[in-house]
C-alpha positions as CSV (number, residue, x, y, z in Angstrom):
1,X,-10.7,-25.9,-4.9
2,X,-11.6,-28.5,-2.0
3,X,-9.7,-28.6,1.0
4,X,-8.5,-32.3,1.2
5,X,-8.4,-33.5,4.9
6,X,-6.5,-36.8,6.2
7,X,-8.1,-38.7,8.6
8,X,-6.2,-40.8,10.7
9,X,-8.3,-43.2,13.3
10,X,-7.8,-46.7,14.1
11,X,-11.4,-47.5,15.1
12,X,-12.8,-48.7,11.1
13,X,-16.4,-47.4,12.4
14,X,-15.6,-43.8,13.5
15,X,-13.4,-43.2,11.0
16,X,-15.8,-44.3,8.4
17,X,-18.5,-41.5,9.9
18,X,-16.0,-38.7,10.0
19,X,-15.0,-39.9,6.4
20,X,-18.8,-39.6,5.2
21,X,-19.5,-36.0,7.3
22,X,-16.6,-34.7,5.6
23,X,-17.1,-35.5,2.7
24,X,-21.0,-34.6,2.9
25,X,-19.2,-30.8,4.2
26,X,-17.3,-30.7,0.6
27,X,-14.2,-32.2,1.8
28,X,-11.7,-34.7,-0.3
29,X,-11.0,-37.4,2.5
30,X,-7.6,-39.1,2.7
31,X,-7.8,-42.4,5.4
32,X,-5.4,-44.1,7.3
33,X,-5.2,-46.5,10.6
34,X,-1.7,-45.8,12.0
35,X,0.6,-42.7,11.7
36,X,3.2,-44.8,10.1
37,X,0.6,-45.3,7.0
38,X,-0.4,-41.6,7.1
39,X,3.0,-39.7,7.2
40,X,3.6,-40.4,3.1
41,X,0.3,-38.5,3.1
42,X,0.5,-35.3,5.3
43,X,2.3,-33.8,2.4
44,X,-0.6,-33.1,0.4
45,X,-3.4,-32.6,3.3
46,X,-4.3,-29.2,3.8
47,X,-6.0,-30.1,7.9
48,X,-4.7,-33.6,9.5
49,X,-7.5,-34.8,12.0
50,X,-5.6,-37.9,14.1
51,X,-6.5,-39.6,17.2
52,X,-4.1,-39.0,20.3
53,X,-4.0,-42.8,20.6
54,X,-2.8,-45.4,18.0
55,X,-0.8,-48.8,17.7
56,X,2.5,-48.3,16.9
57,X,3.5,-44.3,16.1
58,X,1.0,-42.3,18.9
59,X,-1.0,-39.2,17.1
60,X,1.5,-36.9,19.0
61,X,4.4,-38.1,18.1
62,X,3.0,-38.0,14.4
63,X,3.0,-34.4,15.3
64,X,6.2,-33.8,16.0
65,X,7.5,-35.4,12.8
66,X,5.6,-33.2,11.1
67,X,5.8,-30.2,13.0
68,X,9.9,-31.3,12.8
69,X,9.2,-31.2,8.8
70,X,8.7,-27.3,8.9
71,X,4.9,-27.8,7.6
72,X,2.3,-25.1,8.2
73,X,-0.6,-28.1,7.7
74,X,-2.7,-27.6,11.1
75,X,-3.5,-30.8,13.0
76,X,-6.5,-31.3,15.4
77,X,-6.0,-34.2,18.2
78,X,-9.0,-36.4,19.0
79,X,-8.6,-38.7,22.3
80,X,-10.8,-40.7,24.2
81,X,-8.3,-40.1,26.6
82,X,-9.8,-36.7,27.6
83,X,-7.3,-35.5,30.1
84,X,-6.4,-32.0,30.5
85,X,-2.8,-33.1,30.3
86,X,-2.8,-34.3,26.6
87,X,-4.8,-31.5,25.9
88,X,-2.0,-29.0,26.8
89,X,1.3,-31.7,25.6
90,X,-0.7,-31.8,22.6
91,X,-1.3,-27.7,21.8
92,X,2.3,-27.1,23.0
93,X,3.8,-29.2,20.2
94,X,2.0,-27.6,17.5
95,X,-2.0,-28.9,17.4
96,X,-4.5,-26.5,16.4
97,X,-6.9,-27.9,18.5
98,X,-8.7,-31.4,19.8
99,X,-11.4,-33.2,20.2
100,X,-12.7,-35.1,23.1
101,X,-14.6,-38.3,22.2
102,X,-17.4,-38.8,21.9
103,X,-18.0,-35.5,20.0
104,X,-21.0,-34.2,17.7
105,X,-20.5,-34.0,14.1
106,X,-21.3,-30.3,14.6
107,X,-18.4,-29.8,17.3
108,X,-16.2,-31.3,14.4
109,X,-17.6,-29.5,12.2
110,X,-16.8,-26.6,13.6
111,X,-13.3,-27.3,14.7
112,X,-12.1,-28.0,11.2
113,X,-13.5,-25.0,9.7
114,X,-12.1,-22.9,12.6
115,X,-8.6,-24.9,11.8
116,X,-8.8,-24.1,8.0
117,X,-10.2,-20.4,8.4
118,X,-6.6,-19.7,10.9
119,X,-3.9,-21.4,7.6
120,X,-6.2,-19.1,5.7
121,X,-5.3,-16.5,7.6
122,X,-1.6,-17.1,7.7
123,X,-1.2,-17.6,4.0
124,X,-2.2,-14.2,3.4
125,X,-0.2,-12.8,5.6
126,X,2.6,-14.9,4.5
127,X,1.6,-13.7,1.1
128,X,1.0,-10.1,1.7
129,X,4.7,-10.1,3.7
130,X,6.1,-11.5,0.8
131,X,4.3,-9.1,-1.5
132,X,5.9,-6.4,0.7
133,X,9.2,-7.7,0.0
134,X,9.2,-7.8,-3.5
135,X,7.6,-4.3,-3.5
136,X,10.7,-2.9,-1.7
137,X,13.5,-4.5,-3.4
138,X,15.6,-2.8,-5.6
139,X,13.9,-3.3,-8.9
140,X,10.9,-1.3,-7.3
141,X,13.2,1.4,-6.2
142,X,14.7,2.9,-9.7
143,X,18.1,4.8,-9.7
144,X,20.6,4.4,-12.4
145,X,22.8,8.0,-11.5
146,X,25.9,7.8,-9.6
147,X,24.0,9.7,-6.6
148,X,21.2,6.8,-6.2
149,X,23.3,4.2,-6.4
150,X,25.7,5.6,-3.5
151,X,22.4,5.3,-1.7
152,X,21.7,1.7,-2.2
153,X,25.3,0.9,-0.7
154,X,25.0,2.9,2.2
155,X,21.4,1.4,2.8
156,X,23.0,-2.4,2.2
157,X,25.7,-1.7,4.5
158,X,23.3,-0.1,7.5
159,X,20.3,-2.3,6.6
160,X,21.4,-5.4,9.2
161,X,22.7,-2.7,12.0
162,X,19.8,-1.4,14.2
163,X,22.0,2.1,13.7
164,X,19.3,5.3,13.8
165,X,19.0,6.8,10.2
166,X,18.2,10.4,9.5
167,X,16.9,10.8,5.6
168,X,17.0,14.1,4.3
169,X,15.5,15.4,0.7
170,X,12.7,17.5,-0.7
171,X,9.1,16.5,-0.2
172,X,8.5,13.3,-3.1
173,X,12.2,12.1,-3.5
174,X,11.2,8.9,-2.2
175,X,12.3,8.8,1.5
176,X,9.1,6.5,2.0
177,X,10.5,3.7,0.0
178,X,14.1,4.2,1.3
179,X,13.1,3.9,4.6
180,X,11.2,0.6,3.5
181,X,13.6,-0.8,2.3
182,X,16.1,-0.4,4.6
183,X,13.4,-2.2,7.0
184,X,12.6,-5.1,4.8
185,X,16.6,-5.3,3.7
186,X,17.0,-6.0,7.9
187,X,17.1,-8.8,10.7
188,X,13.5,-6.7,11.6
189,X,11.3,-7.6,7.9
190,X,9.3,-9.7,9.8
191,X,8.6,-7.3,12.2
192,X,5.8,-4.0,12.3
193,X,7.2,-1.2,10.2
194,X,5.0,2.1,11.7
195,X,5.4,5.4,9.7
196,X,4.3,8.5,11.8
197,X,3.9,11.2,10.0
198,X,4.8,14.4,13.0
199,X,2.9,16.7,11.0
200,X,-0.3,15.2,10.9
201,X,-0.5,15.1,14.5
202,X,-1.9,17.4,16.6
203,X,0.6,19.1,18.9
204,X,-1.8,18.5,22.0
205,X,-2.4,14.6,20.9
206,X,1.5,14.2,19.6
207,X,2.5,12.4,23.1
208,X,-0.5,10.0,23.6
209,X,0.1,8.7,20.0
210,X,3.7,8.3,20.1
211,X,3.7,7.3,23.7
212,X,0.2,5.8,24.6
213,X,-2.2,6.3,27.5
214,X,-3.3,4.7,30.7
215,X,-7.7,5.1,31.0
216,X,-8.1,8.3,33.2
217,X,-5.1,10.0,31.8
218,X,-7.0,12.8,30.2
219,X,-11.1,13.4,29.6
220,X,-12.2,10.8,27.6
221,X,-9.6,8.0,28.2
222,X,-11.7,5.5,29.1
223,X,-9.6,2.5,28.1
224,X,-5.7,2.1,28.2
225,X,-4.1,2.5,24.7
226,X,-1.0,1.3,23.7
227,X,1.1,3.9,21.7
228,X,2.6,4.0,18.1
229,X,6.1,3.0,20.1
230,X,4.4,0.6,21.5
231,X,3.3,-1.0,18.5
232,X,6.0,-1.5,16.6
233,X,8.2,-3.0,19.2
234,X,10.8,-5.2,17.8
235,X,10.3,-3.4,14.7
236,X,11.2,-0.1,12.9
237,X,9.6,3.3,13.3
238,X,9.7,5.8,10.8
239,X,9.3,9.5,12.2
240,X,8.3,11.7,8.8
241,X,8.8,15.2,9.1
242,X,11.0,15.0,12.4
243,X,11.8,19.1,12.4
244,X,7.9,19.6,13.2
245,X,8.0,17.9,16.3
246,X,7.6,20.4,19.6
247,X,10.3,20.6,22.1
248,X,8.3,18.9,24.7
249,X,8.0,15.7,22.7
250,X,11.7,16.0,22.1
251,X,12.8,15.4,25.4
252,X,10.9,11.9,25.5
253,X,12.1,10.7,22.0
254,X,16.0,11.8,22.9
255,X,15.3,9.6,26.1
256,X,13.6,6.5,24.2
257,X,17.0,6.6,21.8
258,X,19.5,6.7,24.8
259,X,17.8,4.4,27.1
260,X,15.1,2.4,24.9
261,X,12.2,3.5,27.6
262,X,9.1,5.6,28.2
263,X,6.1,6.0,30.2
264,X,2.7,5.8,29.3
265,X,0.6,9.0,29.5
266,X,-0.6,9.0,33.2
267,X,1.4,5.8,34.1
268,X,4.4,6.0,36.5
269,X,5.6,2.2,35.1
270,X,8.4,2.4,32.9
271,X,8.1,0.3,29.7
272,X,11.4,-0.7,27.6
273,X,11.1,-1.6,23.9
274,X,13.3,-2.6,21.0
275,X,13.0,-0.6,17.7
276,X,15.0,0.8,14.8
277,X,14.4,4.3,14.5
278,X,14.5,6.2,10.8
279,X,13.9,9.6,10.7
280,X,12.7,11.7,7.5
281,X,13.1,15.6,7.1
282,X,12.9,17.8,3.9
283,X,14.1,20.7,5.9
284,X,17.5,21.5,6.8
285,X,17.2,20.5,10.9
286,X,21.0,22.6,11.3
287,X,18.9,25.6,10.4
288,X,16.3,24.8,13.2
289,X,19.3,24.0,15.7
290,X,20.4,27.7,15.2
291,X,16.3,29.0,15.4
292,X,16.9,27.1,18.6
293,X,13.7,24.8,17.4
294,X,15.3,21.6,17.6
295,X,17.5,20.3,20.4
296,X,21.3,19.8,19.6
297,X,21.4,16.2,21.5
298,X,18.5,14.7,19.4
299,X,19.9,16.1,16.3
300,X,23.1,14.2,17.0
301,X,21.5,10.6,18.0
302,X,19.2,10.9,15.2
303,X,22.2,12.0,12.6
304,X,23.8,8.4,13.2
305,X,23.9,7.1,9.3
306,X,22.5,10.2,7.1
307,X,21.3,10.0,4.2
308,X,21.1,12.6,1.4
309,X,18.4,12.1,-1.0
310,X,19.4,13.8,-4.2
311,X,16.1,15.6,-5.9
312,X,15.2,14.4,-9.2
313,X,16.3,17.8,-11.6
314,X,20.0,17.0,-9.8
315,X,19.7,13.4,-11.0
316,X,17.7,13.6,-14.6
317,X,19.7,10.3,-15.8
318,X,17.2,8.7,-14.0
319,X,14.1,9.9,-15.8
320,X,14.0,7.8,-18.4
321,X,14.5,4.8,-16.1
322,X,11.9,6.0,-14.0
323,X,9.1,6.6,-16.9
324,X,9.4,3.5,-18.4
325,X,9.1,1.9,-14.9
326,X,6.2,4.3,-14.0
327,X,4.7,3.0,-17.7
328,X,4.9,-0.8,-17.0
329,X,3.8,0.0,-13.5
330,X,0.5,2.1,-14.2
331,X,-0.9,0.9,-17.4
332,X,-2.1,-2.0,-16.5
333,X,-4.2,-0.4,-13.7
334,X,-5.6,2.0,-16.4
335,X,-6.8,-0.6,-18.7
336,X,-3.7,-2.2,-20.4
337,X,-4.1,0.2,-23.1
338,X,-0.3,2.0,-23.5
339,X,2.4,-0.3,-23.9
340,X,5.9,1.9,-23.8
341,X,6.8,5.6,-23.8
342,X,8.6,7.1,-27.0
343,X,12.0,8.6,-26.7
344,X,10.1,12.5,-27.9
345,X,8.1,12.0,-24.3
346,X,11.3,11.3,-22.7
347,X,12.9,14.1,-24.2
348,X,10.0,16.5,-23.0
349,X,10.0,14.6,-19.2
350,X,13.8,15.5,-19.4
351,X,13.6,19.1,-19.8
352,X,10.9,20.4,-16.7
353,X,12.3,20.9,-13.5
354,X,10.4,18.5,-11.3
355,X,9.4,20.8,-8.6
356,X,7.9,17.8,-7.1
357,X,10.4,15.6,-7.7
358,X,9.6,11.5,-8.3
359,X,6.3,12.1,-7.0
360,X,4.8,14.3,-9.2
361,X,6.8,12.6,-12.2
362,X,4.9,9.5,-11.2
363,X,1.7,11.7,-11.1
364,X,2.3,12.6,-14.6
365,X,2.9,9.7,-16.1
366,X,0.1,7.8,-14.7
367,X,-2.6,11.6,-16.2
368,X,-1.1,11.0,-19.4
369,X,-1.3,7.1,-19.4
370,X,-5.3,7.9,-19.1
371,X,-5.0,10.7,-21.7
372,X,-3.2,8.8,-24.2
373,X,-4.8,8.4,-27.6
374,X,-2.5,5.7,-28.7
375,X,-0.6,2.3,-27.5
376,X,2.7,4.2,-26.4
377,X,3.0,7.8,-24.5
378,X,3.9,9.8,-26.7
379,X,5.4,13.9,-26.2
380,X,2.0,15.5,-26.9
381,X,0.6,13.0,-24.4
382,X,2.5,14.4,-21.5
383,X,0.5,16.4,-19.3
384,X,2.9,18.8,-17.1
385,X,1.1,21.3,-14.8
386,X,2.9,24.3,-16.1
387,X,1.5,26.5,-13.1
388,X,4.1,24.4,-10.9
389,X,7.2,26.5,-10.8
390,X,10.5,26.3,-8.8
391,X,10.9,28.3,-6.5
392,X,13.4,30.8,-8.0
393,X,13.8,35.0,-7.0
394,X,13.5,37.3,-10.1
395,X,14.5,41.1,-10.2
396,X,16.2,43.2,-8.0
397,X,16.9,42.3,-4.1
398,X,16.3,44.4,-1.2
399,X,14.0,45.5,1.5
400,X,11.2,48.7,1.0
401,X,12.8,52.0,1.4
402,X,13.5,52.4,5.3
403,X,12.8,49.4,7.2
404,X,15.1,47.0,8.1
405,X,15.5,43.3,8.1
406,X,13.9,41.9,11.3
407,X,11.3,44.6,10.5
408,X,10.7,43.1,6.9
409,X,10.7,39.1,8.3
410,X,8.1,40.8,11.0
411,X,5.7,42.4,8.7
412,X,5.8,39.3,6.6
413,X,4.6,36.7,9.7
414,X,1.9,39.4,10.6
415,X,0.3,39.2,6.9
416,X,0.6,35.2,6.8
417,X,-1.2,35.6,10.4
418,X,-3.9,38.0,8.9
419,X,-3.9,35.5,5.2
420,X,-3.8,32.8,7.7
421,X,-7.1,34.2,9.9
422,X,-4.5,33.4,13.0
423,X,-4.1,29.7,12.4
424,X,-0.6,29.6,13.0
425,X,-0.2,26.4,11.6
426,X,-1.5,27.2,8.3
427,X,0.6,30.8,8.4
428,X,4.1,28.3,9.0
429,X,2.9,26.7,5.6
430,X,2.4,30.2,4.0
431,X,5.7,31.5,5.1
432,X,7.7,28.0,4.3
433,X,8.3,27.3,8.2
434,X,8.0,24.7,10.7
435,X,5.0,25.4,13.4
436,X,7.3,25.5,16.0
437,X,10.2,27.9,13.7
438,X,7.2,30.4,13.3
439,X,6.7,30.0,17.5
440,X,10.1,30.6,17.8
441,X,9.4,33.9,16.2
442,X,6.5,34.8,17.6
443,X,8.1,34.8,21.1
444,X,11.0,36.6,19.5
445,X,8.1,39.7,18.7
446,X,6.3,39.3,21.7
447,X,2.8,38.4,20.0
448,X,3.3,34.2,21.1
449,X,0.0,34.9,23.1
């Protein structure tokens, strides 16, 4: 579709050549003498290119009316008049750019494309912002069961607050999109949203990615680098997995809650920001305060507004919801085939566990959408993976014949160690701990080192 631009020049002769350039470029051209005649027009212009200098209405004032008018339509200045000063009046009410006569085609040339190529820009990011929005509204987030729905009322009444919120539920109950939405339901929507997952970090690299870095700071900093703090000032930060963050680190994020401030890796300048903080655990942090793994005072500031998320076998009245939603989400993306789920595939979604809660029911829906040998899933189209089992303790309880308990727990870290090959990280995910619950532990033995 062609751009149309409206060209508004007193001089008949120039404004004839830009006319004919423009529309030689692929342009529609729209034509006027006076800013009185081309106001009824900026409506339906997609770039207005005006001279600073006109009888009656001048080019800037133009401007203003239409800046005043709430339109995203850029506007390039041309002036004969080629002082610096209605250069700068010009840009600070709103041009895109301007022109100095006499210019080249090419210089105007370029200018208008540069113009055009910048609304581009902003549309889709107005788009994609609005996309975002629709994505984390209600209808996107499904939840029909008392449980749920006590959710959505807490997150309406904390949404406009900039209160800290601590989400708590097992991995895949949806603490993602709750978080989310309590972001895009806030004063802050327009503003970043930065997710940092703790546990994907590196314990050595956790401060200089929350925090940032100043060039020298370490070997191989050769530039300054903002951190992820930083970045989403003015915004919301979401802290996944909050329990595996190391005590060091815990200090500094206790302080940015209390006093909004931190310093820079290897800077002694203080910097102060503004963000919503939303933390995410699917571990029971009260256990870690007694491990002595998590400090009492952050626990508190970040247990401002919790949040319970219920996991899905406690809240199976929303299955159904949930499939059919899951169906109309994924089957276009798989080729449009499947059109509905029958109530025999609800019935068999209703009676497994769910181990892996919304996530994995979303998983299966979207194998057996690509599975499916006809135009609705049907019960022998569901594809469960059986081998997932919760976790549940069969047959007797007790420890081997003489050894007691601290014993037992010892024995078992040394053969997650020796399974492990030492990586202590990957022997916490053996055992079901947190790194720094398993360090805890460690020291308690003696064997930290």
């Amino acid at each position: 579709m062609k751009r149309r631009v409206l060209v508004v020049e007193d001089e008949d002769k120039l404004r004839r050549i830009i006319e004919l350039h423009l529309l030689d470029s692929g342009f529609e051209v729209e034509k006027a003498s006076t800013a009185e005649e081309a106001l009824p027009l900026t409506d339906r212009a997609d770039l207005i290119l005006t001279d600073f200098k006109l009888p009656g209405m001048t080019g800037l004032e133009m401007l203003k009316l239409v800046r005043r008018a709430d339109s995203h339509v850029p506007l390039i200045v041309m002036t004969a008049f080629g002082t610096v000063e209605n250069a700068v009046e010009a840009m600070k009410s709103g041009a895109a750019d301007f022109l100095l006569k006499p210019f080249s085609l090419d210089q105007l040339s370029a200018v208008v494309n540069k113009a055009l190529e910048i609304r581009n820009l902003r549309e889709e990011n107005r788009e994609l912002k609005e996309e975002l929005g629709r994505k984390y509204r209600w209808d996107n987030i499904v939840g029909r069961s008392p449980g749920m729905q006590a959710i959505f009322a807490t997150v309406m009444r904390v949404a406009p607050s900039r209160a800290t919120v601590l989400l708590a539920g097992e991995s895949g109950v949806g603490k993602d999109l709750i978080a989310r939405a309590i972001h895009y339901h806030s004063p802050r929507k327009d503003r970043p949203f930065v997710k940092i997952n703790c546990t994907a970090l590196p314990e050595n690299l956790m401060e200089s990615e929350l925090f940032g870095y100043e060039k020298g700071a370490f070997t191989g900093a050769n530039i300054s680098k903002p951190g992820k703090f930083e970045l989403a000032d003015t915004g919301t930060v979401m802290l996944d997995e909050i329990g595996d963050v190391p005590s060091n680190i815990q200090v500094k994020l206790l302080r940015v809650l209390q006093e909004r401030e931190f310093e820079r890796l290897g800077s002694n300048k203080t910097l102060h920001i503004d963000v919503r903080v939303i933390a995410a655990t699917n571990r029971d942090l009260r256990v870690a305060l007694e491990d002595g793994t998590f400090r009492e005072d952050l626990y508190y500031r970040l247990n401002v507004v919790p949040i319970e998320i219920l996991p899905l076998r406690d809240r199976k009245e929303d299955i159904p919801y949930l499939a059919r939603h899951f169906v109309e989400k994924l089957a276009p993306e798989s080729g449009g085939r499947v059109h509905g789920i029958t109530d025999a595939a609800i019935d068999k979604l209703m009676q497994y566990s769910w181990p892996g809660n919304v996530r994995e029911l979303e998983n299966v829906v979207e194998r057996s959408i690509v599975m499916a040998s006809g135009e609705r899933l049907d019960a022998d189209d569901i594809r469960l993976d059986m081998m997932i089992r919760s976790r549940q303790v069969t047959g007797e309880i007790g420890l081997p014949e003489g050894m007691s308990l601290d014993a037992w727990e010892q024995e078992l870290i040394r053969n997650a160690l020796k399974q492990a090959n030492g990586n202590k990280s990957q022997a916490a995910r053996i055992l079901g701990l947190t790194r720094n619950a398993l360090r805890y532990r460690l020291t308690q033995m003696g064997i930290e080192s």
